[in-house]
PyMOL Python script that loads the backbone (N, CA, C, O; Angstrom):
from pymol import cmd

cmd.read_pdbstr("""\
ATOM      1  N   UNK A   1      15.575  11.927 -26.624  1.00  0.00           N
ATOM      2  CA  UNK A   1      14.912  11.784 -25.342  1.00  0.00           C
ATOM      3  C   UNK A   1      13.395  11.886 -25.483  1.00  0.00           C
ATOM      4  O   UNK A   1      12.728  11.521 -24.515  1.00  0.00           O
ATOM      5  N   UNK A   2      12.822  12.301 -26.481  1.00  0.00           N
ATOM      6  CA  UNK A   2      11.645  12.645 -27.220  1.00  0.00           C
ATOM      7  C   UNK A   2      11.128  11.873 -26.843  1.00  0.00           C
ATOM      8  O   UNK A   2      10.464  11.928 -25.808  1.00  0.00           O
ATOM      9  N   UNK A   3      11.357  10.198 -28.071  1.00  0.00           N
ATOM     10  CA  UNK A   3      10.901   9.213 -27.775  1.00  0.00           C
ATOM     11  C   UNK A   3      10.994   8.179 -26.629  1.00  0.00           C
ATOM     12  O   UNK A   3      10.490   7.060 -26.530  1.00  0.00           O
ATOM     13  N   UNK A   4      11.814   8.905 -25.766  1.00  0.00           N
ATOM     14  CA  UNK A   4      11.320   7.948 -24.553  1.00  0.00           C
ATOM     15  C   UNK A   4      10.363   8.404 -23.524  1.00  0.00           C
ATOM     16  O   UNK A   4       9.955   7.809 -22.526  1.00  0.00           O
ATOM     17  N   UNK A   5      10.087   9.587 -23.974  1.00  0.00           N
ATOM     18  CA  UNK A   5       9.656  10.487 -23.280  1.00  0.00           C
ATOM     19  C   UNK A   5       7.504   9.980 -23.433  1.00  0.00           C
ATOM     20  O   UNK A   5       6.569   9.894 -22.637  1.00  0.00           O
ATOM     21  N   UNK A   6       7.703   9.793 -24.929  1.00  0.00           N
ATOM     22  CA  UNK A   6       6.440   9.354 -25.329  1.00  0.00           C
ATOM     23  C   UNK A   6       5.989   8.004 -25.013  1.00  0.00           C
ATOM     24  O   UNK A   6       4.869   7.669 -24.628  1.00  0.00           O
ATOM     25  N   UNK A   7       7.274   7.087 -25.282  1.00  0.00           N
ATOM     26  CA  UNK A   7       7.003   5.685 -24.888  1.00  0.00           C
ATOM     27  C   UNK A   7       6.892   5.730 -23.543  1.00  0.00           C
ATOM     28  O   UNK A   7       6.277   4.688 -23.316  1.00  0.00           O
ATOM     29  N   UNK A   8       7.058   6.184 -22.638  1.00  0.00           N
ATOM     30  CA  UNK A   8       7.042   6.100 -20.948  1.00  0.00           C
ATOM     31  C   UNK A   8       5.624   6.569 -20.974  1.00  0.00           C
ATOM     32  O   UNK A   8       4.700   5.799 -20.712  1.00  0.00           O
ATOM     33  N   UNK A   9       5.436   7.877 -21.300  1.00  0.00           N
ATOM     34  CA  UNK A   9       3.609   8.114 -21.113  1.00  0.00           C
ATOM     35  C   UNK A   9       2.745   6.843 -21.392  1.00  0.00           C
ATOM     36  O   UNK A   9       2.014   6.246 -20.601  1.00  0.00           O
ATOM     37  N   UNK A  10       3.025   6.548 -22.822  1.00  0.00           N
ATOM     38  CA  UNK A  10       1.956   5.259 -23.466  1.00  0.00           C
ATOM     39  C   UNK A  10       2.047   4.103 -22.602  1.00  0.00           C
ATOM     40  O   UNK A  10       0.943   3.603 -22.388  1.00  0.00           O
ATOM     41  N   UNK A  11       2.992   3.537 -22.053  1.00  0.00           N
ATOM     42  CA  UNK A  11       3.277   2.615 -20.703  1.00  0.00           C
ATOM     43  C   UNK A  11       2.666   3.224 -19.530  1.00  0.00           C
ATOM     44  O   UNK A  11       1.835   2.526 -18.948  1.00  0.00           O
ATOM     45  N   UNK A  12       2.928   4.471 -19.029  1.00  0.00           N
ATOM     46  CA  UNK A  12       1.927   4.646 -17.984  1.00  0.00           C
ATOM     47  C   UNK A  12       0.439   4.904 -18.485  1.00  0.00           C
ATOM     48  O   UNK A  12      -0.515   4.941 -17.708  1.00  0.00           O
ATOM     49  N   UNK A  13       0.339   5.070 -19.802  1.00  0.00           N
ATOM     50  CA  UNK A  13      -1.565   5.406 -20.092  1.00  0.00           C
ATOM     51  C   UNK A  13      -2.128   3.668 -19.834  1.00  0.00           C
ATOM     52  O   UNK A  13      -3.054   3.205 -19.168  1.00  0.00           O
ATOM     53  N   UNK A  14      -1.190   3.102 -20.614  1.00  0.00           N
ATOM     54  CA  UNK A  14      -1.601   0.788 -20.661  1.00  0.00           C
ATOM     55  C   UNK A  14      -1.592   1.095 -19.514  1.00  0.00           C
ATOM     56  O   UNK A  14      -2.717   1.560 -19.332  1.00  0.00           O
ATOM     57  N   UNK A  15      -0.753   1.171 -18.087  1.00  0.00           N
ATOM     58  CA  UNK A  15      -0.985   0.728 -16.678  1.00  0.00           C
ATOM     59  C   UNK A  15      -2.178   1.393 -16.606  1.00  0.00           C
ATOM     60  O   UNK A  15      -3.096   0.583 -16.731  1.00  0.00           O
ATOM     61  N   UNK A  16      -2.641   2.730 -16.432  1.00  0.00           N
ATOM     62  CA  UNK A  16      -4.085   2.963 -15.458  1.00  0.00           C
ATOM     63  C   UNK A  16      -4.812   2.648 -16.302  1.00  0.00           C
ATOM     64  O   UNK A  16      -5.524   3.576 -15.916  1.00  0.00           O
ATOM     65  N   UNK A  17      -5.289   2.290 -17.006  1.00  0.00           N
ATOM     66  CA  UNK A  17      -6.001   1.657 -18.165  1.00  0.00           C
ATOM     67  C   UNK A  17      -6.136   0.031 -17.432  1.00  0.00           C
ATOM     68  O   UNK A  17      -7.214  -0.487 -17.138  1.00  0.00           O
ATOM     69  N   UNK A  18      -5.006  -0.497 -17.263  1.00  0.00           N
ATOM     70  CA  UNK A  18      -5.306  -1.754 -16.763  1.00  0.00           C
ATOM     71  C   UNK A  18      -6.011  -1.888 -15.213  1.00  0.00           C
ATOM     72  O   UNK A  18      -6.573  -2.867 -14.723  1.00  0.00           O
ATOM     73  N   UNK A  19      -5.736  -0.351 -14.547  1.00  0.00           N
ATOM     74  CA  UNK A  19      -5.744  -0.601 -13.243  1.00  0.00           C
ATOM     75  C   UNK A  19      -7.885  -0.386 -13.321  1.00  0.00           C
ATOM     76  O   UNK A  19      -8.776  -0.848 -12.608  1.00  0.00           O
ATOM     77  N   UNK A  20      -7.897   0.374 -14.349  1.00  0.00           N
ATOM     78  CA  UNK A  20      -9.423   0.545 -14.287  1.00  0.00           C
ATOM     79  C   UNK A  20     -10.456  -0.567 -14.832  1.00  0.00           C
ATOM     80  O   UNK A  20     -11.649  -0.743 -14.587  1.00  0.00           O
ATOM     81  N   UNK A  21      -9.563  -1.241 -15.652  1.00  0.00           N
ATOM     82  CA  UNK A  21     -10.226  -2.402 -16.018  1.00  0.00           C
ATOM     83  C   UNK A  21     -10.767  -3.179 -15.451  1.00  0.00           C
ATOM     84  O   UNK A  21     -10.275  -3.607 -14.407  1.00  0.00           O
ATOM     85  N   UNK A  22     -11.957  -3.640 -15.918  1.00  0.00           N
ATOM     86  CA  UNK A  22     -13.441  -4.450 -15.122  1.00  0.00           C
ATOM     87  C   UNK A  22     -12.983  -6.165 -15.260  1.00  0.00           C
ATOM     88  O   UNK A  22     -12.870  -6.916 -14.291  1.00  0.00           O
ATOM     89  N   UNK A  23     -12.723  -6.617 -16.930  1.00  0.00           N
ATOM     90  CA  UNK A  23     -12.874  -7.419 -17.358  1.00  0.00           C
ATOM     91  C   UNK A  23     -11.218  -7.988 -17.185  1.00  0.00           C
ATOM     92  O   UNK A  23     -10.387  -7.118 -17.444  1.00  0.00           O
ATOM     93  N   UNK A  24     -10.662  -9.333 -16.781  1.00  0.00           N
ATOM     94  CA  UNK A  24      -9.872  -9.872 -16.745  1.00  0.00           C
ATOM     95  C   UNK A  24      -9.027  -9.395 -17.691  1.00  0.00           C
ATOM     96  O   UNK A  24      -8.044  -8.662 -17.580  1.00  0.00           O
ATOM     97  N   UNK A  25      -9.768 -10.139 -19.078  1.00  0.00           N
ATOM     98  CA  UNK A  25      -8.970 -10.076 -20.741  1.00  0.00           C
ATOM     99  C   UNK A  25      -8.655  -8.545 -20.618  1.00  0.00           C
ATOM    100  O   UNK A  25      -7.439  -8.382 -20.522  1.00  0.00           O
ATOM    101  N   UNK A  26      -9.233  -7.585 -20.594  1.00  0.00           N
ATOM    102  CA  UNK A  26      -8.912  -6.516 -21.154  1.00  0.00           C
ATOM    103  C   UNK A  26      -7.867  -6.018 -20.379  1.00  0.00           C
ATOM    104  O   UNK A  26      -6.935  -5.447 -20.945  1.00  0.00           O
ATOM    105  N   UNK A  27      -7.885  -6.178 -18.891  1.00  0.00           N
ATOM    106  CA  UNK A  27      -6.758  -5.939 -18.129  1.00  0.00           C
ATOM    107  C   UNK A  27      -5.276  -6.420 -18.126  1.00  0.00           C
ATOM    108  O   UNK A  27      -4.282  -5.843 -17.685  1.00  0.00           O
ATOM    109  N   UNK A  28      -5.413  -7.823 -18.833  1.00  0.00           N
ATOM    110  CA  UNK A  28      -4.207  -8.378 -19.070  1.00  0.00           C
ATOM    111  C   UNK A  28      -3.650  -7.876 -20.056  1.00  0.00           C
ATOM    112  O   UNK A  28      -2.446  -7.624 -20.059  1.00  0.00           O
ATOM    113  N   UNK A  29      -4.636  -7.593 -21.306  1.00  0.00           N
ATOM    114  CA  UNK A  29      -4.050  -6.712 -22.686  1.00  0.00           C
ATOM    115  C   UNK A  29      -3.476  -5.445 -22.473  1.00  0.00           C
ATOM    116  O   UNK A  29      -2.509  -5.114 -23.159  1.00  0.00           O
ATOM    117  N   UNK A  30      -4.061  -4.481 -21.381  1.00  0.00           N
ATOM    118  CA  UNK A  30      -3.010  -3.570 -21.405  1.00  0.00           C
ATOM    119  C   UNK A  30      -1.797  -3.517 -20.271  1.00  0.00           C
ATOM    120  O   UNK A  30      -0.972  -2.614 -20.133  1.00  0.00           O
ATOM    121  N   UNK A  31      -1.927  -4.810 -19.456  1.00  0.00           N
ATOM    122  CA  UNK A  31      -0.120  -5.257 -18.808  1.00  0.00           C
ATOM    123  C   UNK A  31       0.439  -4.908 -20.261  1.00  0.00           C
ATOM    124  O   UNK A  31       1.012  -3.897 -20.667  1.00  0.00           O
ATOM    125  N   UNK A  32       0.081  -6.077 -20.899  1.00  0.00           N
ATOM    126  CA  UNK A  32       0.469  -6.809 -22.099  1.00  0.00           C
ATOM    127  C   UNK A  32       1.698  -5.419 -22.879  1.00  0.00           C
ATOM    128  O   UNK A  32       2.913  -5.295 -23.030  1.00  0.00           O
ATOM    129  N   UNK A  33       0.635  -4.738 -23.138  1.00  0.00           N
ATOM    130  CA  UNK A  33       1.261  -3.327 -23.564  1.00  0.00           C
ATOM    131  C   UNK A  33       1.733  -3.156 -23.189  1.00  0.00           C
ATOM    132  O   UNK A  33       2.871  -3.123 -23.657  1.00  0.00           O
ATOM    133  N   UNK A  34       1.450  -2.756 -21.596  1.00  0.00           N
ATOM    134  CA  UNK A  34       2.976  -1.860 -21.013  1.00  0.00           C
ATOM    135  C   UNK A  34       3.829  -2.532 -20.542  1.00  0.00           C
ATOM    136  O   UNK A  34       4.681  -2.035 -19.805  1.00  0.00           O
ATOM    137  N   UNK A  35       3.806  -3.970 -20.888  1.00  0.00           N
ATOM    138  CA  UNK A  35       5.034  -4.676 -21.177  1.00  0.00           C
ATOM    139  C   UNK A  35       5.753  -4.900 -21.998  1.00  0.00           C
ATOM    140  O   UNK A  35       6.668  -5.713 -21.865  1.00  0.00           O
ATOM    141  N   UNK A  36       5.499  -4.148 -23.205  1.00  0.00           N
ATOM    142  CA  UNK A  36       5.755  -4.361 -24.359  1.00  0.00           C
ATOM    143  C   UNK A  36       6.342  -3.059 -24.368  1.00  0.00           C
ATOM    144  O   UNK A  36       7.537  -2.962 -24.646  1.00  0.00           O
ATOM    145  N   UNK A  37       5.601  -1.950 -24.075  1.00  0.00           N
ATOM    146  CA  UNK A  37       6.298  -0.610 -24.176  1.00  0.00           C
ATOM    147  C   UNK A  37       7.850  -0.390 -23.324  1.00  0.00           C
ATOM    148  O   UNK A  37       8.810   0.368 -23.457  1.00  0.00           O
ATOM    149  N   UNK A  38       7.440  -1.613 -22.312  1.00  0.00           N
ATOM    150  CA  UNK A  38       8.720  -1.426 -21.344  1.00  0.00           C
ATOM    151  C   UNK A  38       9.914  -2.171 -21.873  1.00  0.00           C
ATOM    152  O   UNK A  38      11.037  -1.843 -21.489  1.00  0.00           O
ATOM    153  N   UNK A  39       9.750  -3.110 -22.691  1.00  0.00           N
ATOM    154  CA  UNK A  39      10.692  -3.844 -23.793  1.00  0.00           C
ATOM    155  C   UNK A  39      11.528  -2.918 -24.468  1.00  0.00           C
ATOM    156  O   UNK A  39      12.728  -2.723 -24.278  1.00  0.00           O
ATOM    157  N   UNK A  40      10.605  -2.254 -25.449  1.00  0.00           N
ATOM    158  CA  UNK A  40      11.231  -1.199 -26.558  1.00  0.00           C
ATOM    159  C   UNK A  40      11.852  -0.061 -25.783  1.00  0.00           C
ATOM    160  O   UNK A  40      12.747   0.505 -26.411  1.00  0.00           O
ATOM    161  N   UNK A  41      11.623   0.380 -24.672  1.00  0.00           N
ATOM    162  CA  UNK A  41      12.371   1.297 -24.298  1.00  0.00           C
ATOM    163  C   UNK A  41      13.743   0.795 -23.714  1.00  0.00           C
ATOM    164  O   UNK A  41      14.730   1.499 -23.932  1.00  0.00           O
ATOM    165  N   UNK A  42      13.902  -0.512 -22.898  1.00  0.00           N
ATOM    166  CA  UNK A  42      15.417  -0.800 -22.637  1.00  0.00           C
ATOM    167  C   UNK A  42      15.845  -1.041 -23.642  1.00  0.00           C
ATOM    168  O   UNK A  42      17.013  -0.653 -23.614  1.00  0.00           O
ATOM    169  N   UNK A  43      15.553  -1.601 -24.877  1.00  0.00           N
ATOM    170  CA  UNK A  43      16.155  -2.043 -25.886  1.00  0.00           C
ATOM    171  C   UNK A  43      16.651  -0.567 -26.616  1.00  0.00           C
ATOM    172  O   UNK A  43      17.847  -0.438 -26.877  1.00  0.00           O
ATOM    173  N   UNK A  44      15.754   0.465 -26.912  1.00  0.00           N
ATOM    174  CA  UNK A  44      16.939   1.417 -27.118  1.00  0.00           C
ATOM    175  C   UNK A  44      17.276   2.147 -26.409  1.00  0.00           C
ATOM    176  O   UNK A  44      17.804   3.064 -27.039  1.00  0.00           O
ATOM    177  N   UNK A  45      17.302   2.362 -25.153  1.00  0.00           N
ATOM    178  CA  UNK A  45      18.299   2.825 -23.919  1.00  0.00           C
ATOM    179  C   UNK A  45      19.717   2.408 -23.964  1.00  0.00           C
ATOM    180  O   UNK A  45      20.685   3.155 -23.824  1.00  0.00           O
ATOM    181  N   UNK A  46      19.739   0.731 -24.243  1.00  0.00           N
ATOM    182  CA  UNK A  46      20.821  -0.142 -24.564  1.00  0.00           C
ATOM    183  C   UNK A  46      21.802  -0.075 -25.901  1.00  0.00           C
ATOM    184  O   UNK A  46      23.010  -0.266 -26.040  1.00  0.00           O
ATOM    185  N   UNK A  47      20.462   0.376 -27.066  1.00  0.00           N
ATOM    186  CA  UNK A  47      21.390   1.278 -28.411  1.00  0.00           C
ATOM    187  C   UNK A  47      22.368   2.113 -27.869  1.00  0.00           C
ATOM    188  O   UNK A  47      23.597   2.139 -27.804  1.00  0.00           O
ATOM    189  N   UNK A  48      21.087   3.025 -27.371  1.00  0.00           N
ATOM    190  CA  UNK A  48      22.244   4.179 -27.472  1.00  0.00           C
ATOM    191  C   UNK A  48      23.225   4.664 -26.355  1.00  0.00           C
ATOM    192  O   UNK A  48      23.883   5.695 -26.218  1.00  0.00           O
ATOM    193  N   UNK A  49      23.077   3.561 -25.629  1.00  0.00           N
ATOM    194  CA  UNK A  49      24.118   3.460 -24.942  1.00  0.00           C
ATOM    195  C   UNK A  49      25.402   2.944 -25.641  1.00  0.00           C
ATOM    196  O   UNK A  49      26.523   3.376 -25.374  1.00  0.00           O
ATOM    197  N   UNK A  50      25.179   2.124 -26.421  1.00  0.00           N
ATOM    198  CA  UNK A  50      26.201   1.041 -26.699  1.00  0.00           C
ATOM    199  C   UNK A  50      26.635   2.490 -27.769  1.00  0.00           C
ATOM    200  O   UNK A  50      27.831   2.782 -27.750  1.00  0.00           O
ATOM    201  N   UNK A  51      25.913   3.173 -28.470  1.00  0.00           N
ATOM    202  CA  UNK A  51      26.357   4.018 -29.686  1.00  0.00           C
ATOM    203  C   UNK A  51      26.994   5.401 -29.188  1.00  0.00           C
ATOM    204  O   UNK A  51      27.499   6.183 -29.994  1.00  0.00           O
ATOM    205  N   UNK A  52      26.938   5.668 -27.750  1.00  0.00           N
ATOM    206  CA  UNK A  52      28.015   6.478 -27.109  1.00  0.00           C
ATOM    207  C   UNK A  52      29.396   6.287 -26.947  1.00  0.00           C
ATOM    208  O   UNK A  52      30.298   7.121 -27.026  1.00  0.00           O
ATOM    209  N   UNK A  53      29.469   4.620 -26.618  1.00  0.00           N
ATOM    210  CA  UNK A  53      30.297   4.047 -25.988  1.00  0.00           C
ATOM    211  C   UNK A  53      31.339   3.688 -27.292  1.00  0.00           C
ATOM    212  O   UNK A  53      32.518   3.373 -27.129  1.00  0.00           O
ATOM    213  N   UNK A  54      30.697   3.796 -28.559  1.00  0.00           N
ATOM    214  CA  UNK A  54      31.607   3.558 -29.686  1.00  0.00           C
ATOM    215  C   UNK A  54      32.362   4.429 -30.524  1.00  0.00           C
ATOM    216  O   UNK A  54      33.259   4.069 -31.287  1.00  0.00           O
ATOM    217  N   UNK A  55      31.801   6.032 -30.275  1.00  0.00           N
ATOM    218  CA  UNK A  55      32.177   7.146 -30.515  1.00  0.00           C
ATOM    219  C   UNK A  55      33.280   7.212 -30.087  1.00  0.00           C
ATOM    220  O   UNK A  55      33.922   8.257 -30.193  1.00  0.00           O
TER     221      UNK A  55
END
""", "prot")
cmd.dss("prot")
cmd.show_as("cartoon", "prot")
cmd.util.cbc("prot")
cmd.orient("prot")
């Protein structure tokens, strides 16, 4: 739970990061991120789901 715990912060640090952003580019780069952070976390939500479910 650690690591989702960390990946959820770093996704909310990219959002207000984007929300403070001046410059277009730089604002889209950290969506970018915390779209990316929001990727890796369903993807192993979905592991270890599936790795309960096989036990």
């Amino acid at each position: 739970m650690d690591r989702f715990d960390y990946l959820a912060r770093r996704k909310q640090a990219e959002l207000n990061q984007a929300a403070l952003a001046v410059c277009p580019v730089e604002k889209n780069r950290h969506e970018e991120q915390a779209r990316a952070y929001a990727k890796i976390i369903s993807v192993l939500r979905r592991e270890e789901e599936a790795s309960l479910h096989v036990r």
